[in-house]
N, C-alpha and C positions, 0 to 999 in steps of 0.2 A: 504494500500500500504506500504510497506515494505522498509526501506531506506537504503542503504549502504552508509557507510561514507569512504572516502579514507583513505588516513596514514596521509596526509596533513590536513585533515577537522579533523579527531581522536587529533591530535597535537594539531591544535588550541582550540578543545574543552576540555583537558586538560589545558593548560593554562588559559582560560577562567573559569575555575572551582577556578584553583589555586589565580587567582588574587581576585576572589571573596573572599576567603575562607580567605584572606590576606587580602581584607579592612573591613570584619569582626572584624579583632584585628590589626589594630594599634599601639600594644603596644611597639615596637619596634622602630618605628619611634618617638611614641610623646616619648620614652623615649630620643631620639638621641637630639629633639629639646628642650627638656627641659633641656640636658646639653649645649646645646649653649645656652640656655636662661639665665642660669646661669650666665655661665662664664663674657657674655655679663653683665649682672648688678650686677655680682661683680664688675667690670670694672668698673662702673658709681657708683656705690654706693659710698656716706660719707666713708671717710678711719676710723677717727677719729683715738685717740692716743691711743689707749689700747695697752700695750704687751704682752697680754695673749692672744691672738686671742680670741678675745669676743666682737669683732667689727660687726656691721651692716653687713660688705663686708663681713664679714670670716662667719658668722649663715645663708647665703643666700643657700640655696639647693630647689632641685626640688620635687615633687611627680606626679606622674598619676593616680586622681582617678576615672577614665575611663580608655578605649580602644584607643579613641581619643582626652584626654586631658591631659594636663600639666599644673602644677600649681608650679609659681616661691614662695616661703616663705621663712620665718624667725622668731625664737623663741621670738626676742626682742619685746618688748612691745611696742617699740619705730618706729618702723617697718616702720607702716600703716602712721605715723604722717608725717615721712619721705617721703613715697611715693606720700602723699595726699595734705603733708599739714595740719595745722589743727589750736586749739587753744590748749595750754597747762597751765592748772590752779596751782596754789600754792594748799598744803595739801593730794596733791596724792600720793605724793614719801613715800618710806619706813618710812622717820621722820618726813614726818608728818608738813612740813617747810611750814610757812606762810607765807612767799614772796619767788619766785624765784630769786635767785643769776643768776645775767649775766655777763660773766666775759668780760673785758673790755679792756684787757691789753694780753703779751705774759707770763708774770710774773703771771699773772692771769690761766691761764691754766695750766701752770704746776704746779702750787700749786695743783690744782685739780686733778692731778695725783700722786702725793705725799698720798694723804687720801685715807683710807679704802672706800669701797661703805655706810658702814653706819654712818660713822664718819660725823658731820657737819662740815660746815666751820669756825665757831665760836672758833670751839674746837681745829683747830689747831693750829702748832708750831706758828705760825703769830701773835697769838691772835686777831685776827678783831674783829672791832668794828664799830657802826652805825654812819654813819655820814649823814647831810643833807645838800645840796650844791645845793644851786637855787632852792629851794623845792623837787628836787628829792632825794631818799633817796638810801646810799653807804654804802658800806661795804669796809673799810678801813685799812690801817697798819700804823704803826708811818715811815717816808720815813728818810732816810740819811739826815744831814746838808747840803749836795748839790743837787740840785733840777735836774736830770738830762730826758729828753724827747727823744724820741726815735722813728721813725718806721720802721717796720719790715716787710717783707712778706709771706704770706704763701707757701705753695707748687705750688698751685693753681692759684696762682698769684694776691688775695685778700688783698688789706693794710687791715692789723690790727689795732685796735684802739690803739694809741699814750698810753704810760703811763703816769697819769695825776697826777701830783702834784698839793695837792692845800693849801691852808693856811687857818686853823680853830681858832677858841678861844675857849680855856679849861681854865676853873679855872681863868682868867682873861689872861690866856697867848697865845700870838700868835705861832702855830705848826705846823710843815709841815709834811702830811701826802701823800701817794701813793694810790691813788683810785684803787680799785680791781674790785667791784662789781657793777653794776647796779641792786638793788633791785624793781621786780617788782609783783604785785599780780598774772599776768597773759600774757603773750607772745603768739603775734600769726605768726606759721611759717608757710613760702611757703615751697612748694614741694622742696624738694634736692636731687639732682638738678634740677634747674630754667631749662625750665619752668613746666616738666612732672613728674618729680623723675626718681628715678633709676632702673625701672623696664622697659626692653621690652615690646614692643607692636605689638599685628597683625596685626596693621595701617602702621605700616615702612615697607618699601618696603624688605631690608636685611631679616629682621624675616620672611616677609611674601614668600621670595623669597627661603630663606634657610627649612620652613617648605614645600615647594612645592618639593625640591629635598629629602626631607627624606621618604616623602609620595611615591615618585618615587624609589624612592633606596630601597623601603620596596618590593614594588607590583614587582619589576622584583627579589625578592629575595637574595638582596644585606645584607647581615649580618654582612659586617666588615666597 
């Protein structure tokens, strides 16, 4: 038996072809949702203080290594630690340093922007030195004749640790020094940001709601 289709049933089954032929490749849409995925955990991502744009937020970009996926990354090594969370040991960095420097002050951070990425901290203009206070061990500078204390806040709205003056005996003489460092062998970070990191997720409702309208906008043939 022989079927004639109308103009109206020819139509739909055209369209019917096309949409199939469009959830084929994807590649349009998961490209659309991988630039909100982006932009979104720049947005959340560690700023940190670089001015070279060589920051976490600024190496964030997307790829599609399929039709229907998207994958958010980043070159930094530091990336995944960020996202996940993790433990971070002494003797892995470029020098090879056998206790981790934690800096403990705002004095403390921007010295750390001052040095090369391979210069140590030892070796800068500061000269630090080791010092041990209550059994923990610091990384120190000789501090001013006036002891002065301080705190500050971040962007974020995080106190920073106070600058700490403290008084040592060298050579038989009492000195006042400015604590920089907290020397440890090993540090272990949560996700940053608390409490998931800075990566979207197809569990939030936004992502999941914004990837439903691009898979829509794709199949009716929306390209802009």
């Amino acid at each position: 038996m022989q079927l004639k289709l109308t103009n109206t049933q020819r139509a739909l089954a055209r369209r019917l072809r096309t949409q199939r032929e469009r959830m084929n490749d994807l590649t349009p849409a998961a490209r659309r949702l991988g630039e909100f995925v982006t932009r979104e955990g720049k947005r959340r991502a560690p700023r940190g203080d670089s001015q070279r744009g060589t920051s976490l937020q600024s190496s964030l970009n997307h790829v599609e290594p399929a039709h229907n996926a998207t994958v958010l990354r980043s070159n930094k090594v530091y990336a995944g630690v960020q996202q996940h969370g993790g433990t971070i040991a002494a003797g892995a960095g470029r020098l090879g340093a056998k206790m981790l420097a934690i800096p403990v002050s705002d004095a403390a951070r921007r010295y750390i922007g001052t040095l090369g990425a391979g210069t140590s901290l030892r070796d800068g203009p500061f000269k630090l030195f080791i010092v041990v206070v209550n059994g923990r061990l610091f990384l120190a500078k000789k501090a001013g004749a006036k002891a002065q204390t301080t705190t500050r806040r971040d962007r974020q709205g995080r106190e920073k640790a106070r600058r700490r003056i403290e008084s040592v005996v060298q050579g038989g003489e009492v000195k006042k020094i400015e604590i920089m460092f907290l020397l440890r062998k090993s540090v272990r970070l949560n996700p940053n940001p608390a409490p998931g990191g800075y990566a979207p997720r197809m569990s939030e409702k936004p992502v999941r709601d914004f990837a439903g309208r691009c898979v829509a906008r794709h199949l009716k043939g929306d390209v802009s």
